[in-house]
N, C-alpha and C positions, 0 to 999 in steps of 0.2 A: 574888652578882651575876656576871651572866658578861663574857668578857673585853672581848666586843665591848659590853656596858652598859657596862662600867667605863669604856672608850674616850670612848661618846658624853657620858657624861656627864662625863668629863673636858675633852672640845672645849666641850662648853654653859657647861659653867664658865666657860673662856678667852674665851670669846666675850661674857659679860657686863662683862668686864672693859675700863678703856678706861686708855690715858697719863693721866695729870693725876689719876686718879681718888684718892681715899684711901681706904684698906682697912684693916681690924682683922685681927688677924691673933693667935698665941701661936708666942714663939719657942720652937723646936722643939732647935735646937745653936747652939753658940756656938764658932766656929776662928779661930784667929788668919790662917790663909789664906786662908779661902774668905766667912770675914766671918760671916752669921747667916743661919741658915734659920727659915722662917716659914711656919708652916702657917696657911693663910687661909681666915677664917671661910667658910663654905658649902661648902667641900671639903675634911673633915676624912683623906681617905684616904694622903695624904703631904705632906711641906711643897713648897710649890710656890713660895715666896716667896724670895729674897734682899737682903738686904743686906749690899752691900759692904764688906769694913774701911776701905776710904779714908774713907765714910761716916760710919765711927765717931767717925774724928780730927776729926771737926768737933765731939766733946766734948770737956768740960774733964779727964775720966777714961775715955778712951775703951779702958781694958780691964775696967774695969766699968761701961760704956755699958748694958747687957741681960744678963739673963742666963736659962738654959732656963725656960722656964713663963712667963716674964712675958708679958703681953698689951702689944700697942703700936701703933699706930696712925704709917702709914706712905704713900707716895705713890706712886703706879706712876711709874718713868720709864721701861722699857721690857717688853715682852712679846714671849717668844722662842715661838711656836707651834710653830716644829718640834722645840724641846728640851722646850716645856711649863716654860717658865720666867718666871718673875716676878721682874723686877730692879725692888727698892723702894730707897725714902729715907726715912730718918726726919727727913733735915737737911730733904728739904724740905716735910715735915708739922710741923716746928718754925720755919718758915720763913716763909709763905705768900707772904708780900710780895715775898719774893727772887724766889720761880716766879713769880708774879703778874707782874712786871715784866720777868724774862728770857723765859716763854713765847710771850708774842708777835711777840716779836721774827725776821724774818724775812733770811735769808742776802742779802747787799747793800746793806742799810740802813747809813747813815751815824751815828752813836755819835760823842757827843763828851763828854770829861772832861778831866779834871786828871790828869797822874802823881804819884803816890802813893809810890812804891818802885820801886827798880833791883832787882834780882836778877842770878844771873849765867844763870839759866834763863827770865830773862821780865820782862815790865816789867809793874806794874799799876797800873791807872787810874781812876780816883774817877769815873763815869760822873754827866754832867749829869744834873738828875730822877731820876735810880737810886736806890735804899735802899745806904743801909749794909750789904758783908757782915760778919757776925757771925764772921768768921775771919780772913779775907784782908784785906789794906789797900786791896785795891780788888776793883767787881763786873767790871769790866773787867782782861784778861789779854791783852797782846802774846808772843806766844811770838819768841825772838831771829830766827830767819827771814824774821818776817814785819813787822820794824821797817825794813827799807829794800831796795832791789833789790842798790844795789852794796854789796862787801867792806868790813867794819868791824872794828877790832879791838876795838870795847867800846859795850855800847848807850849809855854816857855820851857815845858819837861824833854819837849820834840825838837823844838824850831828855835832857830834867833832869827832877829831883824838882820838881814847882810848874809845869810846860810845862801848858799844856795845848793837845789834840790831837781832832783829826777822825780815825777811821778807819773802817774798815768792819768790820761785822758778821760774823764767817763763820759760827758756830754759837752752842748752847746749850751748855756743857759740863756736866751735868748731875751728874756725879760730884763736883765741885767747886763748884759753883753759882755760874761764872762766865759771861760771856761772852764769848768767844773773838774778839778783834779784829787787822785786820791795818792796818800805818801803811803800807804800800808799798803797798798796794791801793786808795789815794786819789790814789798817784802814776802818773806814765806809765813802763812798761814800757822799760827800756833796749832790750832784747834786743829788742822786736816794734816798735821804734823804726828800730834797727838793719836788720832782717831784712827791714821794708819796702824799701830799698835795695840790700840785699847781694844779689848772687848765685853761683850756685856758678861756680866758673873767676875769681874775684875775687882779686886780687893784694892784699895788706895789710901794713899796718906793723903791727908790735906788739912789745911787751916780755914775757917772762918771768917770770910772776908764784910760779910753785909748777911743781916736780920733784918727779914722785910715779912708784911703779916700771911703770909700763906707758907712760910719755909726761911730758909739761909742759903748765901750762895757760900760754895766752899772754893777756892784754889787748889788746885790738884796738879798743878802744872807750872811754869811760866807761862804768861799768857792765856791757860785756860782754865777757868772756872764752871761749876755744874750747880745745879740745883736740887737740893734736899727739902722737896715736899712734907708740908706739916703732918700727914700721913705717915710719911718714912722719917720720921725723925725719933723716935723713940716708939719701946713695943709695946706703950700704954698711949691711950688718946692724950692731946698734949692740947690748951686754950692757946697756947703761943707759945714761938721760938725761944722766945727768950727763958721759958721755964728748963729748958732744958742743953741749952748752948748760947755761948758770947759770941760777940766778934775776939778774933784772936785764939779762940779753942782751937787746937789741933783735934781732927775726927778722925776715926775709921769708917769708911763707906765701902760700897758695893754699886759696882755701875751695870743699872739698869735698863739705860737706853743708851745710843748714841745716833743722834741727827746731824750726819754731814752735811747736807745742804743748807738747814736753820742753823747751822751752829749749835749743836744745843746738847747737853749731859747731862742725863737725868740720874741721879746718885739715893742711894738709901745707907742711911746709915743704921734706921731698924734690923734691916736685913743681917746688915756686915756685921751686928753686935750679938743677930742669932748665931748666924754660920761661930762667930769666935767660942761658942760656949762650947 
C-alpha cells in the first residue's frame, strides 16, 4: 500500500471514531511512563491507542493492571488528529455510571454535595444525585485555589468534613473521573468589586502583607491585594524590599494600573509619597 493509501486510510479510521465511544482494542506495550499502547480493532497497522498510568492507579494492582497481548475494551476520552492519537480509559469502560453522570455536565452549572475529605491539595465532595467514585472519597474535587477569593492559611479556614456546599462546575477531569468544582466561583469577586471603584491616580491605605525579591504585595482591600514594584518602592534606588518596608507596615500608595481580567494592581508608593509633599 502506498504512502499516500496508508495516510487516507489512516484519516478514515480517525474519522469513525468519536469521545464517549468504547473500542476493543489488544494491548500492544506495557511502561511505567507512558502507560499502555493499544492497537485498535480495524487498524491493525500500529497501535494508535493510549492509556494513561494515572488510569491504571484506579486498580487494586495496578502494575499488573494489562499486560502485552491481552485484549480490553476501553473509552475514547480524547482524540489527537494531528498526532493520530487515541487517549483511552479503561476506568471509564469499568465505570459507565461515573461517565454517564459526569458527561453531561456543562462549565457553569451549579453542583451541590457534602465534604467528604480535607487534603492538603484539594477538598472532595460527595456530589448530590452523583454515584459513588470507586477510588476517591468524593465525585467532586475543589482544588485549594478555587475554595475562596481572599488569603487562607488552611482549607479547614473554608470547609469542614460534613459541610455541605454549592459550587460551580468548571470541567470534566477525565483522567481522574472527577468533577472539577470551584466554591469562590458562587461568590462575588473582591477584586472586580474593588476595580469597579478604583481608578488609576488613586491614593490608598494599605498594610504589607508579603516581601518577595522584586517588590511587597500590599492589602488595600478585603480580599485584594496589589503589587509595589521594587522600582516604585521608595524615590532612591533600593537593593531590596526589605530595606525600606516590613510585612505588617501600613503604606501610602498610588494605583497605577488596574488589570481586570488578570487580576492584578499595580500600586507605587514612590509616587504616593511624592504627590504627599
Amino acid at each position: 500500500m502506498s504512502s499516500a493509501s496508508q495516510d487516507r486510510t489512516f484519516q478514515e479510521f480517525l474519522a469513525t471514531l468519536h469521545v464517549g465511544d468504547l473500542c476493543r482494542g489488544t494491548v500492544a506495550e506495557v511502561t511505567r511512563s507512558r502507560g499502555v499502547a493499544v492497537t485498535l480493532d480495524g487498524y491493525p497497522a500500529q497501535p494508535l491507542g493510549t492509556v494513561g498510568p494515572l488510569d491504571l492507579t484506579w486498580r487494586q494492582y495496578p502494575a499488573t493492571a494489562v499486560r502485552a497481548g491481552q485484549r480490553i475494551t476501553a473509552a475514547i476520552i480524547a482524540i489527537d488528529l494531528d498526532q493520530g492519537q487515541v487517549q483511552l480509559s479503561l476506568a471509564a469502560a469499568e465505570h459507565p455510571e461515573l461517565w454517564a453522570f459526569l458527561k453531561p455536565l456543562r462549565s457553569g452549572e451549579i453542583l451541590s454535595g457534602t465534604v467528604t475529605a480535607i487534603e492538603r491539595f484539594g477538598v472532595f465532595v460527595d456530589l448530590d444525585d452523583g454515584p459513588e467514585h470507586p477510588v476517591l472519597p468524593g465525585v467532586g474535587f475543589i482544588t485549594i485555589p478555587e475554595l475562596a477569593w481572599h488569603h487562607f492559611e488552611s482549607a479547614t479556614d473554608i470547609v469542614r468534613v460534613g459541610q455541605h456546599v454549592s459550587c460551580e462546575f468548571l470541567y470534566f477531569d477525565t483522567w481522574n473521573g472527577e468533577a472539577r468544582l470551584s466554591l469562590r466561583a458562587t461568590q462575588p469577586d473582591p477584586f472586580q468589586v474593588f476595580a469597579a471603584t478604583a481608578a488609576v491616580g488613586q491614593t490608598l491605605h494599605g498594610y504589607v502583607t508579603k516581601v518577595i525579591p522584586f517588590g511587597a504585595l500590599v492589602r488595600v482591600a478585603d480580599g485584594v491585594e496589589g503589587l509595589i514594584r521594587l522600582q516604585e518602592l521608595a524615590a532612591t534606588p533600593v537593593e531590596a524590599p526589605e530595606d525600606v518596608v516590613q510585612v505588617g507596615d501600613e503604606v501610602i500608595t498610588l494605583v497605577i494600573g488596574i488589570d481586570r481580567q488578570r487580576r492584578k494592581l499595580a500600586l507605587s508608593r514612590r509616587q504616593a509619597l511624592h504627590d504627599s509633599r
